[in-house]
C-alpha positions as CSV (number, residue, x, y, z in Angstrom):
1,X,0.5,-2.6,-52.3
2,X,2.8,-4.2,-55.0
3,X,5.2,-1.9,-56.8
4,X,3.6,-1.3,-60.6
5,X,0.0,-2.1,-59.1
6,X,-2.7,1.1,-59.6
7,X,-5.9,0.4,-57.4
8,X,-7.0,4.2,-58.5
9,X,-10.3,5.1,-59.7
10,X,-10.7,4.2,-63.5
11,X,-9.1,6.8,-65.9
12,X,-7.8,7.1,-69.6
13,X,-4.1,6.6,-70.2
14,X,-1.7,8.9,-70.6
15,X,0.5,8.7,-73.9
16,X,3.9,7.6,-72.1
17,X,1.9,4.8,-70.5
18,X,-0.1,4.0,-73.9
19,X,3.8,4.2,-75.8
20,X,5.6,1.9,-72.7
21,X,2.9,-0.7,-72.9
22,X,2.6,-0.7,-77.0
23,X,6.4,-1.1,-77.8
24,X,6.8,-4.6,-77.1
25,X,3.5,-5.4,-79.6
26,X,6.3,-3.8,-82.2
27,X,9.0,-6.7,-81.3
28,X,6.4,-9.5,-81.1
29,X,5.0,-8.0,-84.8
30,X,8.4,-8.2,-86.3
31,X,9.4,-11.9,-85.2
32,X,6.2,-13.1,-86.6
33,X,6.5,-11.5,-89.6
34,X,10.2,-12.6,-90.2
35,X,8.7,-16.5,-89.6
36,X,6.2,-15.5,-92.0
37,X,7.8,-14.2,-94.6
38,X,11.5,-15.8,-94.2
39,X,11.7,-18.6,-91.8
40,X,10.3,-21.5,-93.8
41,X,11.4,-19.8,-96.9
42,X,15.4,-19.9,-95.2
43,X,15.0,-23.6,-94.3
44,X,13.6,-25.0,-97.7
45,X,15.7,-22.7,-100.3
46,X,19.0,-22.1,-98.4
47,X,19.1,-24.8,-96.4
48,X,17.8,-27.3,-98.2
49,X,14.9,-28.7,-96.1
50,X,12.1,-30.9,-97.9
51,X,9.1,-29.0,-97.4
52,X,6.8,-32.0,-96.3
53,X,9.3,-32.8,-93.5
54,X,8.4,-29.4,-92.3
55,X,4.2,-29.9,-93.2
56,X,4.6,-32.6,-90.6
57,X,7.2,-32.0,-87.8
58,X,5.9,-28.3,-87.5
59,X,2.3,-29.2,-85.8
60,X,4.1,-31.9,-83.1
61,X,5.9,-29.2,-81.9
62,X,3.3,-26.4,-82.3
63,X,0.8,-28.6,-80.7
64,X,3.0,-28.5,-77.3
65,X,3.2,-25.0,-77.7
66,X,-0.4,-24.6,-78.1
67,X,-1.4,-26.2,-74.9
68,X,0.9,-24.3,-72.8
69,X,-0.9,-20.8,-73.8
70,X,-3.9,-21.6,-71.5
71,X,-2.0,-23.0,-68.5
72,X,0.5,-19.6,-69.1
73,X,-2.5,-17.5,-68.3
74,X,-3.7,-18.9,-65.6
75,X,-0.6,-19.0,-63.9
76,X,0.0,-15.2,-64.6
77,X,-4.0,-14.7,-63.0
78,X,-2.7,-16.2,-59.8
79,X,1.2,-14.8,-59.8
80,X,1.5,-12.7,-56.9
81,X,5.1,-10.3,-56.5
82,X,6.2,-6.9,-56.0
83,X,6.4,-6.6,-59.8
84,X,2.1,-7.7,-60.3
85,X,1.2,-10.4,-61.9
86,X,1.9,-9.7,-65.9
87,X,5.0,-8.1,-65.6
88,X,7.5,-10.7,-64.5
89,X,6.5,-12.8,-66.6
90,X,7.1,-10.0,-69.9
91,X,10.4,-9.0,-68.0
92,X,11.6,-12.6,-68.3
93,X,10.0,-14.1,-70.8
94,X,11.1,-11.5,-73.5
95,X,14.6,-12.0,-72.2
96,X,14.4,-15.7,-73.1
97,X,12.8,-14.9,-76.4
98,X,15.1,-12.7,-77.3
99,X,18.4,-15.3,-77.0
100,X,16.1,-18.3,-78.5
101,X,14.6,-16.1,-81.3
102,X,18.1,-15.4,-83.4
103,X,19.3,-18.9,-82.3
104,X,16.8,-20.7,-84.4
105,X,18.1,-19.3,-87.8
106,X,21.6,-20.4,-87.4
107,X,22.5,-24.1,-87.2
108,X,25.6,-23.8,-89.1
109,X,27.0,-21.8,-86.3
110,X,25.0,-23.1,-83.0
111,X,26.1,-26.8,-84.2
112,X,29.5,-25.9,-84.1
113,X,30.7,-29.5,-83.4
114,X,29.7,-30.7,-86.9
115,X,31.2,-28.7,-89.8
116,X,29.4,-29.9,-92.3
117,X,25.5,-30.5,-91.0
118,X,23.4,-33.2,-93.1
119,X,19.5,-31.7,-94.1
120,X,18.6,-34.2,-91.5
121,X,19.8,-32.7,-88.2
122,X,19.4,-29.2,-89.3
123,X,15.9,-30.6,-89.9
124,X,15.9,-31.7,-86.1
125,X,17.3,-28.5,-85.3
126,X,14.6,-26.5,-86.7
127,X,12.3,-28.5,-84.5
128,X,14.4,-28.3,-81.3
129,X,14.6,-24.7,-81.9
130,X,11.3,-23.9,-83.0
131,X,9.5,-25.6,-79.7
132,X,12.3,-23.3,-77.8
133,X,10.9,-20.2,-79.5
134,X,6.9,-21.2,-78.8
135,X,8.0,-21.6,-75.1
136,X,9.5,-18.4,-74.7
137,X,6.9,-16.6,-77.0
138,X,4.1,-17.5,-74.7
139,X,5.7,-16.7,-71.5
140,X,6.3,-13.4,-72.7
141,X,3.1,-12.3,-74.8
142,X,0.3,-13.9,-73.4
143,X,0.8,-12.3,-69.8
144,X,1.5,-9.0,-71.9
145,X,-2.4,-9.4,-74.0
146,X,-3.7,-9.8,-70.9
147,X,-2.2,-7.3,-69.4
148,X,-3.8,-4.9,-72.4
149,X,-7.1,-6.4,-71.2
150,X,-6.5,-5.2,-68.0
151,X,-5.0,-1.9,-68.3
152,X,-8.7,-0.2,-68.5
153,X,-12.3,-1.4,-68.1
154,X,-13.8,2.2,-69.9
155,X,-15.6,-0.1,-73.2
156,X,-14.1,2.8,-75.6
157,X,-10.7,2.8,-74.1
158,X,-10.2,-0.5,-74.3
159,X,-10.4,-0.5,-78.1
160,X,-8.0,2.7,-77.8
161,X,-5.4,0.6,-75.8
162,X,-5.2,-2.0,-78.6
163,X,-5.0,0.2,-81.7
164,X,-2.3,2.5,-80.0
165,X,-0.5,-1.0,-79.6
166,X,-1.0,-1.6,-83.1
167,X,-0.3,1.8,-84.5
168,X,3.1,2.0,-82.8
169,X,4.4,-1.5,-83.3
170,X,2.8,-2.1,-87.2
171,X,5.5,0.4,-88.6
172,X,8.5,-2.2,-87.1
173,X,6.5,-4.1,-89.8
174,X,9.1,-2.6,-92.3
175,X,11.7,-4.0,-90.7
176,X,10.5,-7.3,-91.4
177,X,11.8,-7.0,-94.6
178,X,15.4,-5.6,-94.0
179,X,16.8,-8.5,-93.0
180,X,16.5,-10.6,-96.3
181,X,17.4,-7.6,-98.1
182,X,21.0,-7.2,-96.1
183,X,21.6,-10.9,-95.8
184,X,21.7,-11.3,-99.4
185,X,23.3,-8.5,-100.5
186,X,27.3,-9.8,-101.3
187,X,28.7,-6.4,-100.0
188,X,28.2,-6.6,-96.7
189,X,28.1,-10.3,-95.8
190,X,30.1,-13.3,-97.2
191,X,27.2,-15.3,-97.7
192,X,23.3,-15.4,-96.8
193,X,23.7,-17.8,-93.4
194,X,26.4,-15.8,-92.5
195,X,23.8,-12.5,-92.7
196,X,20.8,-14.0,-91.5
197,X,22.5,-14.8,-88.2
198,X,24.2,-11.1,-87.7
199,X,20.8,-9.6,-88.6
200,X,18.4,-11.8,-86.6
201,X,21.4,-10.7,-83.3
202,X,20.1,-7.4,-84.2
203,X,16.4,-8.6,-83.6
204,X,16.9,-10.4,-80.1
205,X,18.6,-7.1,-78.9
206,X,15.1,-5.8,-79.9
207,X,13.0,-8.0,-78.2
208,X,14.9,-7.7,-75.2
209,X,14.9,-3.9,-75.0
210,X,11.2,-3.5,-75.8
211,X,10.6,-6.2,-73.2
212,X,12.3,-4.4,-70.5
213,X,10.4,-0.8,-71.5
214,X,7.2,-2.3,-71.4
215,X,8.1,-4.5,-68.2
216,X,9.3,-1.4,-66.3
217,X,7.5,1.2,-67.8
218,X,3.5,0.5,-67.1
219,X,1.2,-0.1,-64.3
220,X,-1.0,-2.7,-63.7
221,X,-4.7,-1.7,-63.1
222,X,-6.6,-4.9,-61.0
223,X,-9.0,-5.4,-59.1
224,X,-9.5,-7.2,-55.6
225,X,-10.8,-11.0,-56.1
226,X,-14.3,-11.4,-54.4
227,X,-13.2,-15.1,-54.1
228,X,-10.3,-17.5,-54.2
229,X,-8.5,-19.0,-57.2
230,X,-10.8,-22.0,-58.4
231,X,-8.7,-25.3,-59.4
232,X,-7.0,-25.1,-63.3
233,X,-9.0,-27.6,-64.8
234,X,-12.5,-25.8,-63.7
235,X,-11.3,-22.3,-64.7
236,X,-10.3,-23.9,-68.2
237,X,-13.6,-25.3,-68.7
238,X,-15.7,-22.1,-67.6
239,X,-13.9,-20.4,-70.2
240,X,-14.7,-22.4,-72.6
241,X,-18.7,-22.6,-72.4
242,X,-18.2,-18.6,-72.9
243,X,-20.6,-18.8,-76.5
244,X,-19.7,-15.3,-77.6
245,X,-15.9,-15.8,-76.5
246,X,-15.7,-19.4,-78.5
247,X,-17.1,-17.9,-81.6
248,X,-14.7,-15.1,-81.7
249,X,-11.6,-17.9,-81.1
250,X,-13.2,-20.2,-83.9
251,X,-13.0,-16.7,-86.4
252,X,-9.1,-16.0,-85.0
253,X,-8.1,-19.8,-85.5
254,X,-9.6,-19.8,-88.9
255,X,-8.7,-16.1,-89.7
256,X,-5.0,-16.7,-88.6
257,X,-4.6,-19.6,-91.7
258,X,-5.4,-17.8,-94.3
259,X,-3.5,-14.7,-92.8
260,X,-0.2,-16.9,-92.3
261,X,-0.4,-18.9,-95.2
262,X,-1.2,-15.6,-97.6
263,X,2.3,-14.2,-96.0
264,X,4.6,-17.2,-96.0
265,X,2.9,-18.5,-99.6
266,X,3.2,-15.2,-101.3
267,X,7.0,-15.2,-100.6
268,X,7.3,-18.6,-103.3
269,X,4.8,-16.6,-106.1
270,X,6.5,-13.3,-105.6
271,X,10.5,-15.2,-106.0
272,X,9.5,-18.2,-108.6
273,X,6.7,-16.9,-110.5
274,X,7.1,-13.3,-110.6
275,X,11.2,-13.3,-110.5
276,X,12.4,-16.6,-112.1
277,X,14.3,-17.5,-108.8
278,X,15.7,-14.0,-108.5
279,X,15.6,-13.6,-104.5
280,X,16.9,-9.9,-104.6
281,X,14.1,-9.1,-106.3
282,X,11.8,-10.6,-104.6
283,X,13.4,-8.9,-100.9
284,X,13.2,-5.7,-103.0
285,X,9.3,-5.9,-104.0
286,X,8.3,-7.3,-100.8
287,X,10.1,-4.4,-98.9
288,X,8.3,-1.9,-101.4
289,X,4.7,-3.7,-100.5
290,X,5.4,-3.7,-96.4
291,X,5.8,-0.2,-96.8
292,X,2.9,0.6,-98.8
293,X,1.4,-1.8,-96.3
294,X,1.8,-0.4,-92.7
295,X,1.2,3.1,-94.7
296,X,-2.4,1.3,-95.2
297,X,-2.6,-0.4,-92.2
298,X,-2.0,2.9,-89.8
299,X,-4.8,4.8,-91.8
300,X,-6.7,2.0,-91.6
301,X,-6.4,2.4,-87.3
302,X,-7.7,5.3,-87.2
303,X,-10.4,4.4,-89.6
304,X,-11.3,1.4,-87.1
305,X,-10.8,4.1,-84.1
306,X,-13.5,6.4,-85.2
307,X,-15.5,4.3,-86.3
308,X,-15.8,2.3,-83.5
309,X,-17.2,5.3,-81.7
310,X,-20.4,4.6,-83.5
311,X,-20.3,1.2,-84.3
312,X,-20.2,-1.5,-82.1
313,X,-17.2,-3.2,-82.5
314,X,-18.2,-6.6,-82.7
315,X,-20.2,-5.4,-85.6
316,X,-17.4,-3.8,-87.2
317,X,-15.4,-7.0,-86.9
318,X,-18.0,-8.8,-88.9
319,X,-17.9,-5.8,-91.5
320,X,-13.9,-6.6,-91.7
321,X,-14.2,-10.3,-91.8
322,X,-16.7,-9.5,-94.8
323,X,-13.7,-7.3,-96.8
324,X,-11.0,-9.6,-96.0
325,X,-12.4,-11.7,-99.1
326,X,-10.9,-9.2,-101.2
327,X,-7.8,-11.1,-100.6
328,X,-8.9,-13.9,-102.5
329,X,-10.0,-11.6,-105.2
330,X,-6.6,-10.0,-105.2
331,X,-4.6,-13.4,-105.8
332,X,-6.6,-13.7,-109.6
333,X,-4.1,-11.3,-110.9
334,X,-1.3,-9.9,-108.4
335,X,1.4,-12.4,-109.5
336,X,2.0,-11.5,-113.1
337,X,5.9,-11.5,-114.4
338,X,5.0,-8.9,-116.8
339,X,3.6,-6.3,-114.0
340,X,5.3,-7.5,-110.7
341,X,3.7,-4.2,-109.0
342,X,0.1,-5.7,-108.9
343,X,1.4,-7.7,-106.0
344,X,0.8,-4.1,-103.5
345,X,-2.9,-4.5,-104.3
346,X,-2.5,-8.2,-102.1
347,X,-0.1,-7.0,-100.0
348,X,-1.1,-3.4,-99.5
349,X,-4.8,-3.0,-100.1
350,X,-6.4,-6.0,-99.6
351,X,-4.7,-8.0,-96.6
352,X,-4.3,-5.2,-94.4
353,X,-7.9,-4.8,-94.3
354,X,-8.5,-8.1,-92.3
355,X,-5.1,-8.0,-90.6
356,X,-5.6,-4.1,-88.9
357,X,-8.9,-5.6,-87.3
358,X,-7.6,-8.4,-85.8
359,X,-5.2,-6.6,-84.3
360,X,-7.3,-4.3,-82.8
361,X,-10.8,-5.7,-82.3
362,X,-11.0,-9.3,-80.8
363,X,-8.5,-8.7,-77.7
364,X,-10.7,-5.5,-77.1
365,X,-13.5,-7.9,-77.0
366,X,-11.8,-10.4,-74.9
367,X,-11.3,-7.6,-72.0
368,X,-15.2,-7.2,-72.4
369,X,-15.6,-10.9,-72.2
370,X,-14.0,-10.9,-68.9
371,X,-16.4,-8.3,-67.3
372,X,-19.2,-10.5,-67.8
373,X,-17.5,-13.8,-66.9
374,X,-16.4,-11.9,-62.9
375,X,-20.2,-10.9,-62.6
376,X,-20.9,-14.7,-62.8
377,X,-17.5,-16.1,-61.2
378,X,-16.0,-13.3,-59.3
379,X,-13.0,-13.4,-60.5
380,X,-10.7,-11.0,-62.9
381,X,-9.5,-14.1,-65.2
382,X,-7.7,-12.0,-67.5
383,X,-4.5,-14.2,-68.2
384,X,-7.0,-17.5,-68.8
385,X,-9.1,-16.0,-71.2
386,X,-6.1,-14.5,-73.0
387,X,-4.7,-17.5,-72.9
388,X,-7.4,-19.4,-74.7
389,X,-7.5,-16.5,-77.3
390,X,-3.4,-16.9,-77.9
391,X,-3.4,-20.8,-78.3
392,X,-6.4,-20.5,-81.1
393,X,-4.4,-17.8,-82.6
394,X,-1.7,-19.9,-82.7
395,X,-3.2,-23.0,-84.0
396,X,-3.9,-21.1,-87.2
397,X,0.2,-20.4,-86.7
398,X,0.1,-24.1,-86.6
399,X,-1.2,-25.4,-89.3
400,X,-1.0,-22.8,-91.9
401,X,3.1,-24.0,-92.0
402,X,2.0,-27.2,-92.7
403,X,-0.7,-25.9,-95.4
404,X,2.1,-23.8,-96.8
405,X,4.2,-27.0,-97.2
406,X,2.0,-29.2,-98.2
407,X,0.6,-27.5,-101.2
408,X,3.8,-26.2,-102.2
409,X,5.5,-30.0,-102.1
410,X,2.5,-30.6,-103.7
411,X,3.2,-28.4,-106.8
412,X,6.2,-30.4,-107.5
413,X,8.5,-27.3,-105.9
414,X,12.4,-28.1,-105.6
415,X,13.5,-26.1,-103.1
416,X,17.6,-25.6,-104.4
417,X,16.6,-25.1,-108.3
418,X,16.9,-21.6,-109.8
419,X,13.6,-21.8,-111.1
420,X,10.6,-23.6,-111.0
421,X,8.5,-25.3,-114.2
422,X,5.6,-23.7,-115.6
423,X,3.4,-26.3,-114.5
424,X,4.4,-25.6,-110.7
425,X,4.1,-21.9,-111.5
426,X,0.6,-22.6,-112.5
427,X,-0.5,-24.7,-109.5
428,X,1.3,-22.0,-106.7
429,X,-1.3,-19.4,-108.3
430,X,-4.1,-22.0,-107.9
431,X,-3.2,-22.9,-104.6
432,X,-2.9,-19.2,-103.3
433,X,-6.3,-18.4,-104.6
434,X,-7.8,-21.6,-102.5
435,X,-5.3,-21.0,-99.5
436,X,-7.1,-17.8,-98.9
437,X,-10.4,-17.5,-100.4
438,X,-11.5,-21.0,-97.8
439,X,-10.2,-19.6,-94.8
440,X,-11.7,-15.8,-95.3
441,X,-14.9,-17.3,-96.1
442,X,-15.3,-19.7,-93.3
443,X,-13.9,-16.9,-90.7
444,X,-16.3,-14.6,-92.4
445,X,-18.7,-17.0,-91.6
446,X,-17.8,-17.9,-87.7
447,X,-18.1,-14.5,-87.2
448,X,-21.7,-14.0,-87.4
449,X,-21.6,-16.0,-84.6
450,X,-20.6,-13.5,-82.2
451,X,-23.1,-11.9,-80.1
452,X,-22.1,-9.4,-78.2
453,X,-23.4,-6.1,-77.5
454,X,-22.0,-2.7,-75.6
455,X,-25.2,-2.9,-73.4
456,X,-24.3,-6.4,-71.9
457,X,-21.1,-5.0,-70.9
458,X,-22.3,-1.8,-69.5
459,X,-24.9,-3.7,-67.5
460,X,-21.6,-6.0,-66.4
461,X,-19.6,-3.3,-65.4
462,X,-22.5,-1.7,-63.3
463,X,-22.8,-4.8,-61.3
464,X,-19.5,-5.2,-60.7
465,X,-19.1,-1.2,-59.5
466,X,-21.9,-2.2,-57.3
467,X,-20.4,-5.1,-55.9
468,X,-17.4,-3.1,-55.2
469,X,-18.6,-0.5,-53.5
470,X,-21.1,-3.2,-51.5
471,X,-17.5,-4.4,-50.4
């Protein structure tokens, strides 16, 4: 039997395995959340990039990234080595992630044969760089979702799995937020490039690390395939005439624009509307709302915990979806000059709401997905469904960038002024309010959609225990 494989009767975790799979989900939180917050925010105020050149180069290279996610996870379903079949590919895909990762913030130093780089090929660098990072990224996480898909087939436990993942990596969160704060500060670093590349080292020596704990330190839990692998293309297309699984991707995908775009737009209102250009500030107010934030989002777990012991959690993720319009709501009056503190009832109340569920709820769903897709295939397809789930999820990655730059080019924003005109002022509040309130709504929407129910899966599971044991 391979090393790291348990065949063992079904049982709950115990906390050191629950802690050695959930680490990594605290790496792969805080490099999203720096692209969020900082990335695009980096490349059009420090370095100079027009945001529309962004708006369009991002999806060409996102789309590439996008279609790899699905053939990722079926190529993880059919590794075979001494390791399993998830964990390679986390051991070696978080080791690649973690050099690419700090590489893509600093051109001045990687291009070390041009002393003084144009906007252009720092531009083309972002791009090169960026396409790097999406390859890496989904070598390393999507075997690791799927992994959490597989790591239990108890219906309760599964939801456990996930928000222990959540509750341990959302408080690296905080960290997010360091790194702009250090980088600018004149004491400790010469200049901001200079302590955005030292900080983001920090990172990728994260990444790695985590990698390795969660690579090393967990067991995979499958079971024996009642028949062979079926050919790539076929196993695609089952997956997608799944009617419960393809509403659920529609609501991520839709759900993961707004969330995105509220994040990396926020960080232009918070600096040139609520600061006057003052990007200490804004670091410094962010840093205070992240807090305040994961503070919210970790109550909010084990709100989601308990309650899904009653309520069935494809329910309570339509209940979620419903609340996440608060963030909307919130944008009316969280970027005022006069009371900069508003902003942590956007950043702290109302988005953690939306973003707590999907951290927690859809991939639990997914694992149940699976169960009744191997009573009709016979096959654990883990890695292809995950897959699926991780390209939508990252086609909201995809275009919310480009929404982000397109409505702020389309404000009139210049990136290298000190401050910005009233006018533009104006329109990044209008566009913030629309940037949301569309994408909530239509997720909220698409999630009605889902039909799924605990007695399906029970019914699934019992087959499949039967079929087992008819083995």
């Amino acid at each position: 039997m391979p090393l790291g494989v348990d065949n063992a009767p079904e049982r709950l975790l115990t906390t050191r395995e629950r802690v050695a799979y959930s680490v990594f989900n605290g790496a792969d939180l805080l490099i999203k959340n720096l692209i969020g917050k900082y990335l695009f925010f980096f490349y059009t105020t420090t370095l100079g990039v027009n945001p529309m050149w962004i708006a369009i180069g991002q999806p060409l290279v996102k789309i590439l990234d996008v279609a790899t996610d699905p053939l990722v996870g079926e190529w993880s379903d059919r590794t075979q080595s001494k390791m399993g079949r998830r964990r390679p590919w986390i051991l070696w895909g978080s080791l690649a992630l973690g050099i690419v990762f700090p590489m893509t913030w600093m051109p001045q130093f990687v291009m070390f044969w041009d002393a003084a780089p144009t906007v252009v090929s720092i531009f083309v660098y972002f791009l090169v760089f960026k396409f790097l990072y999406y390859i890496s990224h989904t070598v390393a996480v999507v075997p690791y979702y799927a992994l959490g898909a597989e790591l239990s087939t108890d219906y309760q436990e599964r939801t456990r799995i996930v928000a222990w993942r959540h509750m341990i990596g959302v408080p690296v969160v905080i960290l997010a937020t360091l790194p702009y704060m250090l980088a600018t500060n004149p004491d400790l670093f010469p200049d901001e490039q200079t302590g955005i590349a030292v900080v983001m080292l920090a990172v990728g020596i994260i990444i790695i690390s985590t990698g390795m704990v969660t690579a090393l330190g967990t067991k995979e839990h499958v079971r024996s395939q009642r028949n062979p692998p079926m050919p790539l293309m076929q196993a695609v297309k089952i997956t997608l005439s799944n009617r419960p699984f393809i509403f659920l991707v529609l609501t991520v995908l839709i759900y993961g624009i707004g969330q995105y775009f509220s994040v990396s737009f926020a960080a232009y209102l918070i600096t040139y509307v609520i600061y006057d250009g003052d990007k200490e500030a804004f670091a410094t107010l962010l840093f205070q709302a992240t807090v305040l934030g994961v503070v919210a989002s970790m109550g909010l777990n084990l709100l989601v915990r308990r309650l899904g012991q009653t309520i069935e959690k494809v329910r309570l993720m339509k209940i979620c979806m419903g609340l996440s319009l608060l963030v909307p709501v919130a944008a009316l009056f969280s970027f005022d000059p006069e009371q900069p503190y508003l902003y942590f009832v956007f950043h702290a109340l109302a988005l953690p709401i939306g973003n707590t569920m999907i951290e927690i709820l859809p991939l639990s769903i997914v694992a149940d997905v699976c169960d009744i897709d191997e009573v009709k295939s016979g096959r654990r397809r883990e890695g292809a469904f995950v897959g699926v789930y991780n390209a939508a999820f990252k086609s909201g990655y995809l275009l919310a960038p480009s929404l982000t730059m397109f409505l702020l080019a389309m404000t009139g924003f210049e990136g290298l002024a000190p401050e910005q005109t009233a006018e533009t002022q104006e329109l990044l509040k209008f566009y913030m309010m629309a940037g949301t309130g569309v994408p909530f709504a239509l997720a909220f929407l698409l999630s009605l959609g889902i039909r799924l129910r605990r007695s399906e899966v029970d019914e699934a599971q019992a087959q499949l225990t039967e079929a087992g044991l008819a083995a």
